[in-house]
PDB file of N, CA, C and O in Angstrom:
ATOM      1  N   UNK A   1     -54.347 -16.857 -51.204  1.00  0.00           N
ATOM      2  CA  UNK A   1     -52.978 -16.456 -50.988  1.00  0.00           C
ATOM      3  C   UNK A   1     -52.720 -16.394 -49.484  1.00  0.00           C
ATOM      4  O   UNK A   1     -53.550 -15.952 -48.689  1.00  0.00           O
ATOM      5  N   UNK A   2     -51.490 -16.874 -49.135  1.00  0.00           N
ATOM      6  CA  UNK A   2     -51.307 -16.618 -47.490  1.00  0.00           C
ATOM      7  C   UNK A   2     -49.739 -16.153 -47.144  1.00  0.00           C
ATOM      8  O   UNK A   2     -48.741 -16.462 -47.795  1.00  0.00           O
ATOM      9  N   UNK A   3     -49.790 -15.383 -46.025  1.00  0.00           N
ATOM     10  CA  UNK A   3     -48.242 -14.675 -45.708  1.00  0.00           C
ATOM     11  C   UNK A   3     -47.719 -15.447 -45.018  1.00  0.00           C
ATOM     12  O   UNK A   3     -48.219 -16.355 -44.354  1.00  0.00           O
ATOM     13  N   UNK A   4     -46.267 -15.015 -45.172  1.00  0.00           N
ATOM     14  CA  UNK A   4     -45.694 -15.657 -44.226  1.00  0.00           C
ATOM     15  C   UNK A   4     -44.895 -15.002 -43.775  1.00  0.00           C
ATOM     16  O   UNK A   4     -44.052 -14.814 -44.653  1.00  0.00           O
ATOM     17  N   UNK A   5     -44.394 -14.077 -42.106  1.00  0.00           N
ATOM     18  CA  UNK A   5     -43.301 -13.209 -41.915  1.00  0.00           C
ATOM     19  C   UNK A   5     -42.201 -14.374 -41.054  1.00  0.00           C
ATOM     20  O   UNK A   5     -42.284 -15.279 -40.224  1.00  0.00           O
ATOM     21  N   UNK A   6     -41.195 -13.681 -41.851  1.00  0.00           N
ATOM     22  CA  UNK A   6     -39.614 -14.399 -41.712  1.00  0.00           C
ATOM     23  C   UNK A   6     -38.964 -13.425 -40.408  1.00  0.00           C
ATOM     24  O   UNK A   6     -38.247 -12.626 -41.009  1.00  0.00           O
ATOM     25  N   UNK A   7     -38.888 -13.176 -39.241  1.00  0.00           N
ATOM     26  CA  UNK A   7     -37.456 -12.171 -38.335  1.00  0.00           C
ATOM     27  C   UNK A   7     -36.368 -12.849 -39.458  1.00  0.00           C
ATOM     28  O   UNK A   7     -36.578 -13.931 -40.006  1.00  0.00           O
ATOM     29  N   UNK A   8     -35.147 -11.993 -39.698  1.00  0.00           N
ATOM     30  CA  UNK A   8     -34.659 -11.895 -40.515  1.00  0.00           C
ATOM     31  C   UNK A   8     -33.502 -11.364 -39.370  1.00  0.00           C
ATOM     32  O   UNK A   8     -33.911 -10.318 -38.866  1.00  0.00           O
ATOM     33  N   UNK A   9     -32.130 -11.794 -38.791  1.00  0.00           N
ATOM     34  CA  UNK A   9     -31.287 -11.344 -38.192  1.00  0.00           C
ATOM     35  C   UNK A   9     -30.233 -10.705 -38.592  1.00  0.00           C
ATOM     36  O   UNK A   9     -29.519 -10.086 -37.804  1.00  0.00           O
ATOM     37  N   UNK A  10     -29.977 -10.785 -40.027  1.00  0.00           N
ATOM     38  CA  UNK A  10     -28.228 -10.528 -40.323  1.00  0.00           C
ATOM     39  C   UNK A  10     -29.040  -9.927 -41.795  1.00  0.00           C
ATOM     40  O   UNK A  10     -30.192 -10.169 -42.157  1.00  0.00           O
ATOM     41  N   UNK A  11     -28.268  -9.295 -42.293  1.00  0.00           N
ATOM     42  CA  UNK A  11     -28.245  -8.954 -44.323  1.00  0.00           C
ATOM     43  C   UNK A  11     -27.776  -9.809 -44.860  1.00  0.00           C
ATOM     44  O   UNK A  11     -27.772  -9.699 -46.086  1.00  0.00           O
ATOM     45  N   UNK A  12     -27.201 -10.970 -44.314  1.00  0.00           N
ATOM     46  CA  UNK A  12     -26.984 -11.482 -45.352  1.00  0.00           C
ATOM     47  C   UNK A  12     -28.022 -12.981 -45.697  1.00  0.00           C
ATOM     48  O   UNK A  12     -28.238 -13.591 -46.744  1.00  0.00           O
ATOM     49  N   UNK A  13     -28.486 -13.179 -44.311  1.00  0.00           N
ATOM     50  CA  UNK A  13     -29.821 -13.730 -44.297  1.00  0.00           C
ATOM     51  C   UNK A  13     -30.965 -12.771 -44.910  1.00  0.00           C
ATOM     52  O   UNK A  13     -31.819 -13.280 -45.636  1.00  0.00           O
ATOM     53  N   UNK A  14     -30.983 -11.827 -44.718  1.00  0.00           N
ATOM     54  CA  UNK A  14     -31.751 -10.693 -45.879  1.00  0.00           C
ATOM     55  C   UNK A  14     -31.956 -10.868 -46.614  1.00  0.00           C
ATOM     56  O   UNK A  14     -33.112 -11.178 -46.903  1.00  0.00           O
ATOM     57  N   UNK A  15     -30.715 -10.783 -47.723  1.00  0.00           N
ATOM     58  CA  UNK A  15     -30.426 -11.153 -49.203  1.00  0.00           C
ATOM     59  C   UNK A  15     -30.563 -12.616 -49.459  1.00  0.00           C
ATOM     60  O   UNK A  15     -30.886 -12.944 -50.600  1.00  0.00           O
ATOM     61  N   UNK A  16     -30.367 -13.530 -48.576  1.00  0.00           N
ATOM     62  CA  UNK A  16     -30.305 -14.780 -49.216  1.00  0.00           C
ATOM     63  C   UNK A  16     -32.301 -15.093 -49.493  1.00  0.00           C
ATOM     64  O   UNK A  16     -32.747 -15.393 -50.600  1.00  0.00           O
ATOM     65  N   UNK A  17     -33.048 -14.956 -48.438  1.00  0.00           N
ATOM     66  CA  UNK A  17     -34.382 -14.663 -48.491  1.00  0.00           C
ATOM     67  C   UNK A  17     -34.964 -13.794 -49.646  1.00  0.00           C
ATOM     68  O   UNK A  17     -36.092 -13.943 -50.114  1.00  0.00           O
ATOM     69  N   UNK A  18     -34.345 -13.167 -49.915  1.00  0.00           N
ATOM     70  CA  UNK A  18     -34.991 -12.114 -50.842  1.00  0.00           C
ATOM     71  C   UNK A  18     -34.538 -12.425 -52.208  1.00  0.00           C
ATOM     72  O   UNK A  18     -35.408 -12.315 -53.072  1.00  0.00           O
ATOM     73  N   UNK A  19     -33.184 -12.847 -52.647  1.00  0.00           N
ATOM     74  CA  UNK A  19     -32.670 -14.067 -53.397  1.00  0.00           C
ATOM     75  C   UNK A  19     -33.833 -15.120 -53.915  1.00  0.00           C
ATOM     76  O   UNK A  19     -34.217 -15.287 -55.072  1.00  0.00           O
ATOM     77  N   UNK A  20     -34.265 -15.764 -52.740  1.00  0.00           N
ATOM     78  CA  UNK A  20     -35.069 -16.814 -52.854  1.00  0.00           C
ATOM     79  C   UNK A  20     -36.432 -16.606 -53.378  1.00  0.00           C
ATOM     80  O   UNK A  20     -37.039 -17.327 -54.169  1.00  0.00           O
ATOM     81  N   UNK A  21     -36.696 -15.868 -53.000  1.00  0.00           N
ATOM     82  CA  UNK A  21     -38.530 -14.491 -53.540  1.00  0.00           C
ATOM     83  C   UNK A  21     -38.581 -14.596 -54.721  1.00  0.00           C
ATOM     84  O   UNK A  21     -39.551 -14.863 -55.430  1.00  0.00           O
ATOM     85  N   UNK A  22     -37.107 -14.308 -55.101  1.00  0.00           N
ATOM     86  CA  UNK A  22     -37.535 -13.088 -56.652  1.00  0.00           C
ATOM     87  C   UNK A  22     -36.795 -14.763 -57.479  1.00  0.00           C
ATOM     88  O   UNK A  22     -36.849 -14.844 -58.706  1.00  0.00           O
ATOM     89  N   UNK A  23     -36.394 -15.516 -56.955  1.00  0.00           N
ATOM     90  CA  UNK A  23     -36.053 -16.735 -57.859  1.00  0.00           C
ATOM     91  C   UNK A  23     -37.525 -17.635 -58.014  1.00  0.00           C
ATOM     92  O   UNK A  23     -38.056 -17.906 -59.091  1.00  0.00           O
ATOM     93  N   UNK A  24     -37.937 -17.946 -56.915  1.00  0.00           N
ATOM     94  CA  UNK A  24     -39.533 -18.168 -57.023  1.00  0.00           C
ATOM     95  C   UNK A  24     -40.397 -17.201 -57.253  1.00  0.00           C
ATOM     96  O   UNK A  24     -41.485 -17.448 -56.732  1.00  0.00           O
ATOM     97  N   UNK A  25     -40.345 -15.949 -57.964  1.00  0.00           N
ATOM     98  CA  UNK A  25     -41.496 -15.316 -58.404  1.00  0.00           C
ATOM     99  C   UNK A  25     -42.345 -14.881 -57.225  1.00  0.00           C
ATOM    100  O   UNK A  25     -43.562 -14.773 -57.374  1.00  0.00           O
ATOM    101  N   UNK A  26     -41.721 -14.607 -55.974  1.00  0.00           N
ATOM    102  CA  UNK A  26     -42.987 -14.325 -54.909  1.00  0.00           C
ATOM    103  C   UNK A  26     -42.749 -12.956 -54.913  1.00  0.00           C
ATOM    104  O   UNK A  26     -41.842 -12.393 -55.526  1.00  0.00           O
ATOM    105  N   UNK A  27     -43.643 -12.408 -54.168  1.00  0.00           N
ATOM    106  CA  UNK A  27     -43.339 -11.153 -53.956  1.00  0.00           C
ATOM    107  C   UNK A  27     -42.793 -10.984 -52.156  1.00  0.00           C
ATOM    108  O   UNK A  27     -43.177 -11.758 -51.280  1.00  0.00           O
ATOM    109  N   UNK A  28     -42.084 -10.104 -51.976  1.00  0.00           N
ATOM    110  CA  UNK A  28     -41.600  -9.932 -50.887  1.00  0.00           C
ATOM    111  C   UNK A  28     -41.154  -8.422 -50.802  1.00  0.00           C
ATOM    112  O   UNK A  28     -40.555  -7.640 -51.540  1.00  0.00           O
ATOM    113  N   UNK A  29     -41.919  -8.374 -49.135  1.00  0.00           N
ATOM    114  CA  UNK A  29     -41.773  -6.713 -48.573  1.00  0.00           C
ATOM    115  C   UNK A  29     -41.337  -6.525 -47.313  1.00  0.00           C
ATOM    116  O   UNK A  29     -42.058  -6.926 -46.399  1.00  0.00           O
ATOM    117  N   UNK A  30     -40.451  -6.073 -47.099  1.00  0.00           N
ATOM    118  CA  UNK A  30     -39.901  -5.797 -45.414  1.00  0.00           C
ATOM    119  C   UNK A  30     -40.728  -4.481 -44.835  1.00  0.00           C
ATOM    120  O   UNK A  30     -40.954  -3.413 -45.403  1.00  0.00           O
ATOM    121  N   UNK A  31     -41.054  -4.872 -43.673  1.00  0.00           N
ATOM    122  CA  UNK A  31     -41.779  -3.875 -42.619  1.00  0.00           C
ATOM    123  C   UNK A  31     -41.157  -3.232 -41.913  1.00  0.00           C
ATOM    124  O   UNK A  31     -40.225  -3.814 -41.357  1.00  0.00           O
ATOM    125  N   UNK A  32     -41.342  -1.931 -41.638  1.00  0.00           N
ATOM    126  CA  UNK A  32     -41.057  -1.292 -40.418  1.00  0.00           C
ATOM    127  C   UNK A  32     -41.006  -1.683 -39.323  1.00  0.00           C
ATOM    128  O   UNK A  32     -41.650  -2.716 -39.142  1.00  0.00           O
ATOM    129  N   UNK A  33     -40.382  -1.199 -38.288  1.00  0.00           N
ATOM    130  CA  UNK A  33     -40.864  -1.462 -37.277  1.00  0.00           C
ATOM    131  C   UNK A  33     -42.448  -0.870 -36.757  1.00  0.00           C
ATOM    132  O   UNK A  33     -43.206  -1.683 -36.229  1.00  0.00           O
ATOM    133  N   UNK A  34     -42.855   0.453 -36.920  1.00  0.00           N
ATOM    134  CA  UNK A  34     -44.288   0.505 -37.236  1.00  0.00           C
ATOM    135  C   UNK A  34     -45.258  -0.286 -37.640  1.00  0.00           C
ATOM    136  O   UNK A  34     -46.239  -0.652 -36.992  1.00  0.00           O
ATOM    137  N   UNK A  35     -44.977  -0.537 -38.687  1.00  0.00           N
ATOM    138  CA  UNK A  35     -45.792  -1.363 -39.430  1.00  0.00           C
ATOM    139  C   UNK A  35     -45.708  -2.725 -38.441  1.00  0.00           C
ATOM    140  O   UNK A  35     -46.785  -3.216 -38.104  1.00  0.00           O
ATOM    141  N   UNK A  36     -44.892  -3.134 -38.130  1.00  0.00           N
ATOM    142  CA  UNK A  36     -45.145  -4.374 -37.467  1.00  0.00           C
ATOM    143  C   UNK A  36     -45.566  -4.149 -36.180  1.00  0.00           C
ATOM    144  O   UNK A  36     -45.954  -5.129 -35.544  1.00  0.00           O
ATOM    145  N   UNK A  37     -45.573  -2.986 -35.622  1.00  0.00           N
ATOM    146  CA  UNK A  37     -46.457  -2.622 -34.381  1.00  0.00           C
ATOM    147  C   UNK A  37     -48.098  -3.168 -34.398  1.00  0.00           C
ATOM    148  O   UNK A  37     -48.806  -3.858 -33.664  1.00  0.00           O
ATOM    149  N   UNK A  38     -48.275  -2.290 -35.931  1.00  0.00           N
ATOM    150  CA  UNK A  38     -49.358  -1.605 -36.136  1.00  0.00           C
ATOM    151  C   UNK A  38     -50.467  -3.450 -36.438  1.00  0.00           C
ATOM    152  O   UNK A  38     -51.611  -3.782 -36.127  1.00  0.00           O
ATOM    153  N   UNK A  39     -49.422  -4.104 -37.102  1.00  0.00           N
ATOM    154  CA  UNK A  39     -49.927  -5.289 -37.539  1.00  0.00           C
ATOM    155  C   UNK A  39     -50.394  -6.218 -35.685  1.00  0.00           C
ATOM    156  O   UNK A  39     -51.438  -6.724 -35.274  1.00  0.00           O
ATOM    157  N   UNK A  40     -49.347  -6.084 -35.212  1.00  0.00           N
ATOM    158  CA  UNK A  40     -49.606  -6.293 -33.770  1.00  0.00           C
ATOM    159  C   UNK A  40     -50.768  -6.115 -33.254  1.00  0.00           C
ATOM    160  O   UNK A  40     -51.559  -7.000 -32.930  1.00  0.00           O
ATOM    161  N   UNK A  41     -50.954  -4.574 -33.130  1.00  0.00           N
ATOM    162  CA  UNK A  41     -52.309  -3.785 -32.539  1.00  0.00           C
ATOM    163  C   UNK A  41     -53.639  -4.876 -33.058  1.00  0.00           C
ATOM    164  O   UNK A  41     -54.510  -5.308 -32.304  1.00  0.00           O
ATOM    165  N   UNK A  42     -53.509  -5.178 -34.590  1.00  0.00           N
ATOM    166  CA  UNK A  42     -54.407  -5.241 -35.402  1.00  0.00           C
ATOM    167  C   UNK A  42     -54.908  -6.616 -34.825  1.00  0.00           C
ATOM    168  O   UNK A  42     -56.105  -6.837 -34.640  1.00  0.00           O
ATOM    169  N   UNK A  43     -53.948  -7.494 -34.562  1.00  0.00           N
ATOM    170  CA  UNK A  43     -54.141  -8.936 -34.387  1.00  0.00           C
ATOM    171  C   UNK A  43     -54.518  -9.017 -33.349  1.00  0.00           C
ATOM    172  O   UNK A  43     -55.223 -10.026 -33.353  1.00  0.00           O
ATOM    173  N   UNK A  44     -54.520  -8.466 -32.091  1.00  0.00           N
ATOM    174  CA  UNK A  44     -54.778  -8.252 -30.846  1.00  0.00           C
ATOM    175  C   UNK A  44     -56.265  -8.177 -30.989  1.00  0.00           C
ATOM    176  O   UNK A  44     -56.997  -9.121 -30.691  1.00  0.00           O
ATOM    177  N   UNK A  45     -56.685  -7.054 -31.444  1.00  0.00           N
ATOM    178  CA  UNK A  45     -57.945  -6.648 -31.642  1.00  0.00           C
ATOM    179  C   UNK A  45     -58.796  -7.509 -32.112  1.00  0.00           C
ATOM    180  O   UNK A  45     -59.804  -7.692 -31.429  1.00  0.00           O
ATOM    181  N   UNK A  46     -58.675  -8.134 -33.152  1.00  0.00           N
ATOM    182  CA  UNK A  46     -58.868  -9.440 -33.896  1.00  0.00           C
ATOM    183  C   UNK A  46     -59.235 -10.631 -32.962  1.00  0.00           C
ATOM    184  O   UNK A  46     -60.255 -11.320 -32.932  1.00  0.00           O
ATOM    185  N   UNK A  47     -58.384 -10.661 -32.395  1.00  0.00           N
ATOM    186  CA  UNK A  47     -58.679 -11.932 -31.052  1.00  0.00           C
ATOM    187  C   UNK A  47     -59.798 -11.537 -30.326  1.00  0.00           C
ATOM    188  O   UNK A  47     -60.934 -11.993 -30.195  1.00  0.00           O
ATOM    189  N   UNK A  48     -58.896 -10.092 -29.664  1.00  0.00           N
ATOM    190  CA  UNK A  48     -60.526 -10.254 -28.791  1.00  0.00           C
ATOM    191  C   UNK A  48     -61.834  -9.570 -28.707  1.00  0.00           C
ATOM    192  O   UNK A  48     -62.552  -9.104 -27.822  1.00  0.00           O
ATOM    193  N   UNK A  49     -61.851  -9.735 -30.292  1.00  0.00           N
ATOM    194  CA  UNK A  49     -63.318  -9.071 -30.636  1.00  0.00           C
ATOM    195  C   UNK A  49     -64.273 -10.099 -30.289  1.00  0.00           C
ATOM    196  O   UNK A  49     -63.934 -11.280 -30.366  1.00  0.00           O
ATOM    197  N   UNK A  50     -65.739  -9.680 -29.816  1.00  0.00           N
ATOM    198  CA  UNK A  50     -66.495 -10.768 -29.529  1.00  0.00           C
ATOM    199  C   UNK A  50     -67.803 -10.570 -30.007  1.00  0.00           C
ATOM    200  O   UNK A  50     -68.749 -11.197 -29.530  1.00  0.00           O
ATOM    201  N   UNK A  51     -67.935  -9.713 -30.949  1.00  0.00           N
ATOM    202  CA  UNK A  51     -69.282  -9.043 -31.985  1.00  0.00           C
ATOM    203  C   UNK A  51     -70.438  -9.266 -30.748  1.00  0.00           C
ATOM    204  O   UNK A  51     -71.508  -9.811 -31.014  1.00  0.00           O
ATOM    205  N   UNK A  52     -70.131  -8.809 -29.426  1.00  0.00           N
ATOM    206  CA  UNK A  52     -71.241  -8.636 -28.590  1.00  0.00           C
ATOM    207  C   UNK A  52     -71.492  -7.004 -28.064  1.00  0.00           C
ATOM    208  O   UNK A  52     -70.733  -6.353 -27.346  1.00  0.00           O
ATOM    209  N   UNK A  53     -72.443  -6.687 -28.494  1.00  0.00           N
ATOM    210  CA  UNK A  53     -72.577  -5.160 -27.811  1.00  0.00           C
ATOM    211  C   UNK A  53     -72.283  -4.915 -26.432  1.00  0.00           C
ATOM    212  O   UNK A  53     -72.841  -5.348 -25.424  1.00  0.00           O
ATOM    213  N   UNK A  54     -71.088  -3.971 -26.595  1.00  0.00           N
ATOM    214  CA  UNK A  54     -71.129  -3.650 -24.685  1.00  0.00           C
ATOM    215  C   UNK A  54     -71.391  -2.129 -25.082  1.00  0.00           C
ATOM    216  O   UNK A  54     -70.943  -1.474 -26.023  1.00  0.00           O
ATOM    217  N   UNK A  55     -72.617  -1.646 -23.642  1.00  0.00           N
ATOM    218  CA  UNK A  55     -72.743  -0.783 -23.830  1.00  0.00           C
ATOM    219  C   UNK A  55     -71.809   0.141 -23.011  1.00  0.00           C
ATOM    220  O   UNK A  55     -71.083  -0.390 -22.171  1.00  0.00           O
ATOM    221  N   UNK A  56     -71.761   1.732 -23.223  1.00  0.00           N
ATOM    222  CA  UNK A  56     -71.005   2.954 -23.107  1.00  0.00           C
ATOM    223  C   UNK A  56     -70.986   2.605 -21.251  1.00  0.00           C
ATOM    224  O   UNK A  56     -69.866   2.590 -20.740  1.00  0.00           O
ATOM    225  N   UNK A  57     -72.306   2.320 -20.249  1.00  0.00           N
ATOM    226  CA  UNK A  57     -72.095   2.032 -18.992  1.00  0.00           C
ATOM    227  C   UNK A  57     -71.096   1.203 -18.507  1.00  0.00           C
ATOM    228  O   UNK A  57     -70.367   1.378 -17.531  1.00  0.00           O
ATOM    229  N   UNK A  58     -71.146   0.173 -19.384  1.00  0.00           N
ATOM    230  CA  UNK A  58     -70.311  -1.406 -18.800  1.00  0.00           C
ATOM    231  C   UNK A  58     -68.387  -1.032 -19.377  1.00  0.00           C
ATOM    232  O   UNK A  58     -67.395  -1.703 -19.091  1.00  0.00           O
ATOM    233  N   UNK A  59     -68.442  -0.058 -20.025  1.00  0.00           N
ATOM    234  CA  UNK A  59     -66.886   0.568 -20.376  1.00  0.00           C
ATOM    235  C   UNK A  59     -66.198   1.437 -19.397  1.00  0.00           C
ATOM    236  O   UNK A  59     -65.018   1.390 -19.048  1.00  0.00           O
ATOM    237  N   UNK A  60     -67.300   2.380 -18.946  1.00  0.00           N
ATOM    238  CA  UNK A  60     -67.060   3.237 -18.056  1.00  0.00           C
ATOM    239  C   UNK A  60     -66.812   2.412 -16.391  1.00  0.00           C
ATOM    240  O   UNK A  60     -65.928   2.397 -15.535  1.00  0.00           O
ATOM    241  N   UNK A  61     -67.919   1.906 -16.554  1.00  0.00           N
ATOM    242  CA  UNK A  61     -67.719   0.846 -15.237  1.00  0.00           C
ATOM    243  C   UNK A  61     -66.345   0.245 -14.863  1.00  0.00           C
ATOM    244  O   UNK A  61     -65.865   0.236 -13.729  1.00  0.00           O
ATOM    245  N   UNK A  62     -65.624  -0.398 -16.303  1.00  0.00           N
ATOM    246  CA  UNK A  62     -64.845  -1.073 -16.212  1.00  0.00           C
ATOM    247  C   UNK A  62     -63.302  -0.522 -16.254  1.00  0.00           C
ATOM    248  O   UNK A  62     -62.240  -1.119 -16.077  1.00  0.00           O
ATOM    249  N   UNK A  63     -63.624   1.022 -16.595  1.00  0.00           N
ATOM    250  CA  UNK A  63     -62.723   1.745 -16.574  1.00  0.00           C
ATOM    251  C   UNK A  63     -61.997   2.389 -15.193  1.00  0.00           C
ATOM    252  O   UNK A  63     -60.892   2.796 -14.834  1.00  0.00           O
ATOM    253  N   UNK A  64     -63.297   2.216 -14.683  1.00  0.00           N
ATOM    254  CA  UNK A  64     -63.050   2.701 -12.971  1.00  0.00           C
ATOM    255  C   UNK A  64     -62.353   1.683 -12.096  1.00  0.00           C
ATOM    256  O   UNK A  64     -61.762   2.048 -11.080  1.00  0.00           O
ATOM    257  N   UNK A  65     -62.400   0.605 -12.412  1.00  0.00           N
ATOM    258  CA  UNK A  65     -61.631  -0.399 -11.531  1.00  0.00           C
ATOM    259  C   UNK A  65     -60.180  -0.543 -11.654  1.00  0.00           C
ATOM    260  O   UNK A  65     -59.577  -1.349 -10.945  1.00  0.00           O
TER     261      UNK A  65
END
């Protein structure tokens, strides 16, 4: 299964989208603005994870600059 987010400008582009969902059987959910923060944060993190140990020195270090 894969998402897809729509910006959505007007209600009546709203409804016509959401129209379209429930005529194709999809499911469809509007976000907060939170929530789309939060999805933000998430994807960020995601990128620049690099599954390499840094240790507690090399944070602090890098915190000071």
């Amino acid at each position: 299964m894969e998402t897809m987010i729509i910006n959505i400008k007007s209600e009546d582009d709203k409804h016509l989208f959401l129209s379209l969902a429930k005529r194709l059987r999809l499911k469809a959910t509007f976000l907060t603005d939170d929530e789309k923060e939060e999805y933000g944060l998430l994807k960020s993190m995601l990128e620049g994870q690099t599954k390499e140990y840094v240790s507690k020195e090399a944070i602090m270090e890098a915190l000071k600059k």
